[in-house]
N, CA, C and O atoms as a printed pandas DataFrame, in Angstrom:
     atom_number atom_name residue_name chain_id  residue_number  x_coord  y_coord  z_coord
0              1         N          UNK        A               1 -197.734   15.160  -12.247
1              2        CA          UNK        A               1 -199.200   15.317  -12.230
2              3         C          UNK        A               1 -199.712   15.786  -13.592
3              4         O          UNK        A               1 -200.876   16.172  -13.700
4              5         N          UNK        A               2 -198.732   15.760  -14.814
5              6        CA          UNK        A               2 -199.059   16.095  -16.030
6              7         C          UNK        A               2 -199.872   15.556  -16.379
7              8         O          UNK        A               2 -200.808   16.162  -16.900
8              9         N          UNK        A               3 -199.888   14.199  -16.256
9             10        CA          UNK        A               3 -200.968   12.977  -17.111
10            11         C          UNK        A               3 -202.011   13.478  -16.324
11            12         O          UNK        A               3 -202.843   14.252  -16.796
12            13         N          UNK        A               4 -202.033   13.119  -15.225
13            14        CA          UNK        A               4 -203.801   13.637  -14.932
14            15         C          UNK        A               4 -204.039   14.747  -15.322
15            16         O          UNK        A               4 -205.264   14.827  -15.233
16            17         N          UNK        A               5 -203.494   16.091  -15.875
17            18        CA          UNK        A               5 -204.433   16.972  -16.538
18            19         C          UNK        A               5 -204.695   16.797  -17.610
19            20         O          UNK        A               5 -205.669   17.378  -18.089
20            21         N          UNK        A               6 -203.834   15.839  -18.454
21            22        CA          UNK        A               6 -203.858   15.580  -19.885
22            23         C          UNK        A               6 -205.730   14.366  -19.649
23            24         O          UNK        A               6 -206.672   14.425  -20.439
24            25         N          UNK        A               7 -205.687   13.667  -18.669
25            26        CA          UNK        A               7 -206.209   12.592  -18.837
26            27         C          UNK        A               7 -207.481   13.676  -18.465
27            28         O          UNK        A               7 -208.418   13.549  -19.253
28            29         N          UNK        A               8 -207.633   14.436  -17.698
29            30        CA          UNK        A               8 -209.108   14.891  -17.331
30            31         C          UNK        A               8 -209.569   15.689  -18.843
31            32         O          UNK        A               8 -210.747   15.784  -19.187
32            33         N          UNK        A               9 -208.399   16.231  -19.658
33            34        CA          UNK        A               9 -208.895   17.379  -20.839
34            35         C          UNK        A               9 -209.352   15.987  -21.657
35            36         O          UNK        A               9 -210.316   16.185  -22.397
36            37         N          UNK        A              10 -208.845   14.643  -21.658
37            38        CA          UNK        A              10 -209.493   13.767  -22.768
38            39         C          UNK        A              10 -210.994   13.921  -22.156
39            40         O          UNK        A              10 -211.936   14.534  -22.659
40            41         N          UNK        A              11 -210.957   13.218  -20.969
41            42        CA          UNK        A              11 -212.411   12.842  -20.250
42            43         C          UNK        A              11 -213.236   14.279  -21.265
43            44         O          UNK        A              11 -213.713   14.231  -22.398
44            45         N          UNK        A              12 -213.166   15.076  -20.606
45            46        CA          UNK        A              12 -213.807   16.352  -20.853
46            47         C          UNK        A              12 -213.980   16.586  -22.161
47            48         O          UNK        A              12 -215.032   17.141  -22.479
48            49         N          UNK        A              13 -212.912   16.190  -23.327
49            50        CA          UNK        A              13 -213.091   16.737  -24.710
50            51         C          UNK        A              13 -213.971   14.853  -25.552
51            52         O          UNK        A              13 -214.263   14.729  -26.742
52            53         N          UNK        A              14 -214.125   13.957  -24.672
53            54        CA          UNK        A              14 -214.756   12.938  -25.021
54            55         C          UNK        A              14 -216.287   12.916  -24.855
55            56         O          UNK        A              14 -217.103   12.541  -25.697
56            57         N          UNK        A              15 -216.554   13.428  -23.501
57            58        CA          UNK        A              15 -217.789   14.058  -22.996
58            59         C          UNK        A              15 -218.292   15.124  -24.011
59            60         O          UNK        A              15 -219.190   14.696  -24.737
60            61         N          UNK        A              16 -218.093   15.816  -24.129
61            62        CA          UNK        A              16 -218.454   17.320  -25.187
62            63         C          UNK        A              16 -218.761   16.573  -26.042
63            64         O          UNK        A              16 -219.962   16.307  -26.096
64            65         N          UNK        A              17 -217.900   15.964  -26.997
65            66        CA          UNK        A              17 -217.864   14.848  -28.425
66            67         C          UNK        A              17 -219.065   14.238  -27.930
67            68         O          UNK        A              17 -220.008   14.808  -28.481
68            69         N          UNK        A              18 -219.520   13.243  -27.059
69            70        CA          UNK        A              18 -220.448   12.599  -27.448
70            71         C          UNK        A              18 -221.906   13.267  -27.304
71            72         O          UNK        A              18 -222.904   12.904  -27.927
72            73         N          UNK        A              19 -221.837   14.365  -26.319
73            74        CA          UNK        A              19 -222.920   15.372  -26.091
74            75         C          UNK        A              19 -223.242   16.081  -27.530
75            76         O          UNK        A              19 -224.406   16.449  -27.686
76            77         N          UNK        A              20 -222.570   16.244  -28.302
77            78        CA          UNK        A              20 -222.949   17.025  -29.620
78            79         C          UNK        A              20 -223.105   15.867  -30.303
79            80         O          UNK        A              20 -224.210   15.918  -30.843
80            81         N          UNK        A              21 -222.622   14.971  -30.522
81            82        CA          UNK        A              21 -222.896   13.471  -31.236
82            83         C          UNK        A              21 -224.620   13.088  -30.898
83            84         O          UNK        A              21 -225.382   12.581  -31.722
84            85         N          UNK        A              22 -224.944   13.437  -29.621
85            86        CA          UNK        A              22 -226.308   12.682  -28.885
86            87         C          UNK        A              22 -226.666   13.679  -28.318
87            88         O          UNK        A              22 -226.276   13.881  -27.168
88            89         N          UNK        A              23 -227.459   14.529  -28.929
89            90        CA          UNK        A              23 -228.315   15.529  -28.317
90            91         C          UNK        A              23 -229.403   15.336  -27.191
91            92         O          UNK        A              23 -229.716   16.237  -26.412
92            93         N          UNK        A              24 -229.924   14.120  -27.185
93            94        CA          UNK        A              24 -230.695   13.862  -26.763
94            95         C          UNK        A              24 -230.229   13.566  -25.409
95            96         O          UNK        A              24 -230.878   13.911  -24.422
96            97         N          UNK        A              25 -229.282   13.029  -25.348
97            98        CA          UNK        A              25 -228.214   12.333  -23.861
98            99         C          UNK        A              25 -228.508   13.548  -22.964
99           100         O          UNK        A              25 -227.834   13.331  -21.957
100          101         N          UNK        A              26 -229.057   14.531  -22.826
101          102        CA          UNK        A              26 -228.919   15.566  -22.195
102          103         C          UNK        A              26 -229.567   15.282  -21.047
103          104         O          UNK        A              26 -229.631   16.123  -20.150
């Protein structure tokens, strides 16, 4: 069940990235 925590911290650290990338996306 390693990969799925690895795969949710991408989701999550991709999300953040584009939220500070696109302020506006809010």
């Amino acid at each position: 069940m390693r990969r799925v925590r690895e795969a949710t911290q991408f989701v999550l650290y991709t999300a953040a990235y584009q939220s500070c990338s696109q302020p506006w996306a809010w």
